[in-house]
C-alpha positions as CSV (number, residue, x, y, z in Angstrom):
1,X,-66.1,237.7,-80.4
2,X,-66.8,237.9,-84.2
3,X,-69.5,240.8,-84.0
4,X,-70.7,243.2,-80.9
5,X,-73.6,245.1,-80.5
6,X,-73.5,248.1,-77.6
7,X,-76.3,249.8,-76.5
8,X,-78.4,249.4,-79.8
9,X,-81.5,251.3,-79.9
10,X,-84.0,252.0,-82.9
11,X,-86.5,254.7,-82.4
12,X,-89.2,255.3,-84.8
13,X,-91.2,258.2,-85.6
14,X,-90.8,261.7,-83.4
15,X,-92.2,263.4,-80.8
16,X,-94.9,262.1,-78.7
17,X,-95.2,259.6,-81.7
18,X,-92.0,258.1,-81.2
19,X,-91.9,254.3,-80.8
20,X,-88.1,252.5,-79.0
21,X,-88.7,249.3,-81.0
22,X,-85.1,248.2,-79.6
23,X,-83.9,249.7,-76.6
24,X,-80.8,250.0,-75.0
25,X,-79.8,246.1,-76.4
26,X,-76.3,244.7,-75.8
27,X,-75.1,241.3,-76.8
28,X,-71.9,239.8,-78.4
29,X,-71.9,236.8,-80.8
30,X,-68.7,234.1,-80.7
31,X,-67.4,233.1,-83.3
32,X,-68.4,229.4,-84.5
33,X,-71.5,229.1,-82.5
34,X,-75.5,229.5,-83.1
35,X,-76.8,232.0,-81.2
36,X,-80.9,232.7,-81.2
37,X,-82.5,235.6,-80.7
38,X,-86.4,234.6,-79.1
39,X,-89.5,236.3,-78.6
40,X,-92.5,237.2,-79.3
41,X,-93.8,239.4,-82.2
42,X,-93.6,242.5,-81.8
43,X,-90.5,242.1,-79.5
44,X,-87.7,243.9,-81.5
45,X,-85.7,240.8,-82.6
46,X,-86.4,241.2,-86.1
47,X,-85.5,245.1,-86.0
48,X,-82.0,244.2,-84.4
49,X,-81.6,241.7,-87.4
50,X,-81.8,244.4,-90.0
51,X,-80.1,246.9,-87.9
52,X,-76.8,244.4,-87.8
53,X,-77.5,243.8,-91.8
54,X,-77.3,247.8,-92.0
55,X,-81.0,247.5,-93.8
56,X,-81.9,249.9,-90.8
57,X,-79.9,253.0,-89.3
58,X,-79.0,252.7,-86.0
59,X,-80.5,255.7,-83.7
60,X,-78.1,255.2,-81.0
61,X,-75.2,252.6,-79.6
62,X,-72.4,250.8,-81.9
63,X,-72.4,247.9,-83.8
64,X,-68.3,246.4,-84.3
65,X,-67.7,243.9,-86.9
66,X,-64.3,241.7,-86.3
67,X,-63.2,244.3,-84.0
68,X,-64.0,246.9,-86.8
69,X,-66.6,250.0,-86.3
70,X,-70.0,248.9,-88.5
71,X,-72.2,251.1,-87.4
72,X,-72.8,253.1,-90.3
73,X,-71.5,251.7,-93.1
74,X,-72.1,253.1,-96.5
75,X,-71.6,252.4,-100.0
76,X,-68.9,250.5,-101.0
77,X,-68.0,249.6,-97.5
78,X,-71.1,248.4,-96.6
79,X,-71.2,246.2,-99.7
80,X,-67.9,244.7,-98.7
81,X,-69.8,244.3,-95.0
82,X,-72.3,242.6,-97.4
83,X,-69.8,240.2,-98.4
84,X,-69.1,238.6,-94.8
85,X,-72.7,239.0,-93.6
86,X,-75.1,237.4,-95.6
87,X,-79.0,236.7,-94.2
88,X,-81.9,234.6,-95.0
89,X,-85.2,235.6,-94.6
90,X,-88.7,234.6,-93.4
91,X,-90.2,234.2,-96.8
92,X,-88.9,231.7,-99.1
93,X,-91.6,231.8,-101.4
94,X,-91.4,236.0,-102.4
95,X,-87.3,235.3,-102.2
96,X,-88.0,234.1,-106.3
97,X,-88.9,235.4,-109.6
98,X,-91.3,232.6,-110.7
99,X,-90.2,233.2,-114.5
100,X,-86.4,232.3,-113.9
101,X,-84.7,228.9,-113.0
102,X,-83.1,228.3,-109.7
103,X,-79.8,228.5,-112.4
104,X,-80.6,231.5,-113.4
105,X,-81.7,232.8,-109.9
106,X,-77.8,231.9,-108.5
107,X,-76.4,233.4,-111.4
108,X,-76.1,237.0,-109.7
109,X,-74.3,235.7,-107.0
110,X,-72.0,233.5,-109.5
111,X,-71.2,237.0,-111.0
112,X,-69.7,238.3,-108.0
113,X,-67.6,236.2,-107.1
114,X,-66.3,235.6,-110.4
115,X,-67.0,232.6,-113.2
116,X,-64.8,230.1,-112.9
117,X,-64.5,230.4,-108.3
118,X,-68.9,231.0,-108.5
119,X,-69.5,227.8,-110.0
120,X,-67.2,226.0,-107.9
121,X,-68.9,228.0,-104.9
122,X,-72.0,227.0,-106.6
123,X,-71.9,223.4,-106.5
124,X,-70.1,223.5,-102.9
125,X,-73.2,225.6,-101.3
126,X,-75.8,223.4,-103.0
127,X,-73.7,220.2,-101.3
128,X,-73.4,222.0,-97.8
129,X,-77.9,222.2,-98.0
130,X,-77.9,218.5,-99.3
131,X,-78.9,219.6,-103.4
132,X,-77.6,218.1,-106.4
133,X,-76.7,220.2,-109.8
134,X,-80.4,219.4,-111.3
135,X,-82.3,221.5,-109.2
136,X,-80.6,224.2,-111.3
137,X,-83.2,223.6,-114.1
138,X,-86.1,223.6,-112.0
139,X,-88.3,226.7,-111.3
140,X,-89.6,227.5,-108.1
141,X,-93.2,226.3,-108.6
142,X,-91.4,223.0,-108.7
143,X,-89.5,223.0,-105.5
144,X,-91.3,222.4,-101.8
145,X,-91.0,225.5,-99.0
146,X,-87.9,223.5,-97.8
147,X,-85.9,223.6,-101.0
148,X,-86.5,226.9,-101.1
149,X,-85.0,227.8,-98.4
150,X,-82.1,225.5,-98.5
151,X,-81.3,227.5,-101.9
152,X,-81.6,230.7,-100.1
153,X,-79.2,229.2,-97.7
154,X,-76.8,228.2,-100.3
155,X,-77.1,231.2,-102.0
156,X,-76.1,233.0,-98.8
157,X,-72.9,230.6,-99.0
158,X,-72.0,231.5,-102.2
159,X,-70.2,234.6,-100.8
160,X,-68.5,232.4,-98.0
161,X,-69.9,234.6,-94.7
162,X,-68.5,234.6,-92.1
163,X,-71.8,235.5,-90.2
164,X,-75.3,234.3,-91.2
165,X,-78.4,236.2,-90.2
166,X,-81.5,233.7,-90.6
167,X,-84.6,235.7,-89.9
168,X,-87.6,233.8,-88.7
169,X,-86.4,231.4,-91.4
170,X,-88.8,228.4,-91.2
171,X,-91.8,230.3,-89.6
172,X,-93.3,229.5,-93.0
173,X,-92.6,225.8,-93.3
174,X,-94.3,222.6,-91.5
175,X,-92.5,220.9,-88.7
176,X,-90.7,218.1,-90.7
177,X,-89.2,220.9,-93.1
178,X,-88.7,223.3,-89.8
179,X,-86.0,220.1,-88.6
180,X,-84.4,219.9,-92.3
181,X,-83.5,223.5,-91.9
182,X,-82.4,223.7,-88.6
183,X,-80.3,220.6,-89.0
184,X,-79.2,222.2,-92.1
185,X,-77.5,225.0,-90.0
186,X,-76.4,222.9,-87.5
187,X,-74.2,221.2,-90.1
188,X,-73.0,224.6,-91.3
189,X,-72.0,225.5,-87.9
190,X,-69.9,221.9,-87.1
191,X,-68.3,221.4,-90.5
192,X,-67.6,225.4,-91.8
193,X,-67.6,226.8,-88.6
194,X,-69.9,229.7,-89.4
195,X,-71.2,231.7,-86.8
196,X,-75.2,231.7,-87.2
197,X,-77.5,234.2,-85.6
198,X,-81.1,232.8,-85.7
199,X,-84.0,234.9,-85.3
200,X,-87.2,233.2,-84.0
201,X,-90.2,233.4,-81.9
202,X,-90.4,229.6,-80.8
203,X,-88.2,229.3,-78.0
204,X,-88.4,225.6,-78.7
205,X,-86.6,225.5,-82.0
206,X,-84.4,228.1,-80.4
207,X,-83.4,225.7,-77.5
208,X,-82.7,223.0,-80.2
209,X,-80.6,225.4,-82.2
210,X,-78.7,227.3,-80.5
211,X,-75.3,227.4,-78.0
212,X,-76.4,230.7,-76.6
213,X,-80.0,232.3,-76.4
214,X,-80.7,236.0,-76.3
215,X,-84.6,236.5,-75.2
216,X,-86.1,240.0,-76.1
217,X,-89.6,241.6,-74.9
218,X,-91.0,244.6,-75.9
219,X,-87.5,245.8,-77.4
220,X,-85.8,245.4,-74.1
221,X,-83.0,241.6,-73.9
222,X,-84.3,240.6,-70.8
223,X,-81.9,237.7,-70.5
224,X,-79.2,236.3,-72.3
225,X,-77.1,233.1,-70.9
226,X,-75.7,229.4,-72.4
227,X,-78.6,227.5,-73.7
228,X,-78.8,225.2,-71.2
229,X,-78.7,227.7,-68.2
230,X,-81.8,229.9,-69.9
231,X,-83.7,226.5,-70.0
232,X,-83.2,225.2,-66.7
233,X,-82.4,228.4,-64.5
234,X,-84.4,231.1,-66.2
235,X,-84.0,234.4,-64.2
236,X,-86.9,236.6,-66.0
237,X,-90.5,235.8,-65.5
238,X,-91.2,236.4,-69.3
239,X,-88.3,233.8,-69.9
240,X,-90.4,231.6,-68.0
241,X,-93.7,232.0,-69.7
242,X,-91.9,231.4,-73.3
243,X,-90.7,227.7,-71.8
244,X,-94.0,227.1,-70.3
245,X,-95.7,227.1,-73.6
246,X,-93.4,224.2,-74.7
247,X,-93.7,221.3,-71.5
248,X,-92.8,218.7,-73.5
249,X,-89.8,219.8,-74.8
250,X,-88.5,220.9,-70.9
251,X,-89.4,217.6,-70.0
252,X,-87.3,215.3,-72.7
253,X,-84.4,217.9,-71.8
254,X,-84.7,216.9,-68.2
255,X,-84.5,213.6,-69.2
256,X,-81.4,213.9,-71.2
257,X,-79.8,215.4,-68.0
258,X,-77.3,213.3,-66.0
């Protein structure tokens, strides 16, 4: 187990205008493997997300980190948390100051991790997301939703993670660029062996992705199980409902089935 989360809950507001966005949510993630978080909006995954990334303070349960207390992290601990635990988010295109080159965008990163080691990190992560060295000179108006993201990803490598958040990270893109991203973590998880936690409402790109699959509703994990045993033996009815909207995809599993 590379990170645990015990009991999490996340209340906002007080009194009788409180709201449990995330309630009473357990979960571990192993080390090496893709794990999703599904559901719909509204259902709490993104809160957990910033709640691991210690973006959000944790109203109640405990949140270990390589067998290490995380919960509540401050200053220069939590920016050596920062360090291991990198994310990506929904947005690639508010991710980028329009006025500065993708270059110039990676230099901050390049900074921390020193001059020499960064731009040998640099042109590492931008291999690992399938980029060449030119898209350094290029601004974001010039790159597609897709390249975007991938230098978000390899942004996020640049500090060498041992854990990588993506949040909802190719809600934004079309379905061919959707693929180029997911295959893109894929990779990272078979050649680096990064863990990945990937955030999502589509519990098709979820069941493509992922080795395990966590399914929230309502701020509650309603079910949790191998990827294969949450498609074909779903024990919640709201599990159920999520694979119902995607037939297709339930039947070219079946098929692959011995």
């Amino acid at each position: 187990m590379i990170l645990g989360a015990e009991h999490l809950t996340k209340v906002f507001g007080r009194g009788k205008n409180q709201v449990r966005a995330v309630d009473d949510v357990s979960f571990e993630l192993e080390e090496g493997q893709i794990t999703t978080i599904v559901g719909e909006s509204g259902s709490g995954k993104s809160t957990v997300a910033r709640m691991l990334l210690g973006l959000l303070p944790i109203t109640s349960g405990k949140l270990t980190f390589q067998d290490r207390d995380v919960t509540n992290l401050k200053g220069r601990d939590r920016a050596e948390y920062w360090r291991h635990v990198q994310a990506v988010f929904q947005d690639p295109f508010s991710s980028f100051n329009q006025f500065f080159t993708v270059g110039k965008l990676l230099n901050r990163s390049m900074q921390l991790v020193g001059k020499q080691a960064g731009r040998q990190r640099l042109e590492e992560s931008l291999g690992h997301v399938g980029m060449d060295l030119d898209v350094l000179d290029r601004y974001p108006h010039q790159l597609s939703g897709g390249q975007r993201q991938r230098v978000m990803i390899a942004r996020a490598l640049m500090m060498r993670p041992t854990l990588l958040i993506a949040d909802e990270a190719t809600s934004m893109l079309d379905a061919s660029l959707r693929v180029n991203i997911l295959n893109v973590l894929t990779d990272l998880r078979d050649e680096l062996g990064m863990t990945v936690l990937f955030i999502t409402h589509d519990i098709g790109q979820a069941c493509y992705l992922a080795d395990r699959v966590l399914v929230m509703e309502h701020g509650v994990m309603v079910e949790q199980g191998p990827t294969d045993q949450v498609i074909f033996q779903p024990r919640h009815e709201y599990t159920k409902r999520l694979l119902a909207d995607v037939p297709k995809l339930h039947s070219a599993l079946e098929l692959d089935q011995p």
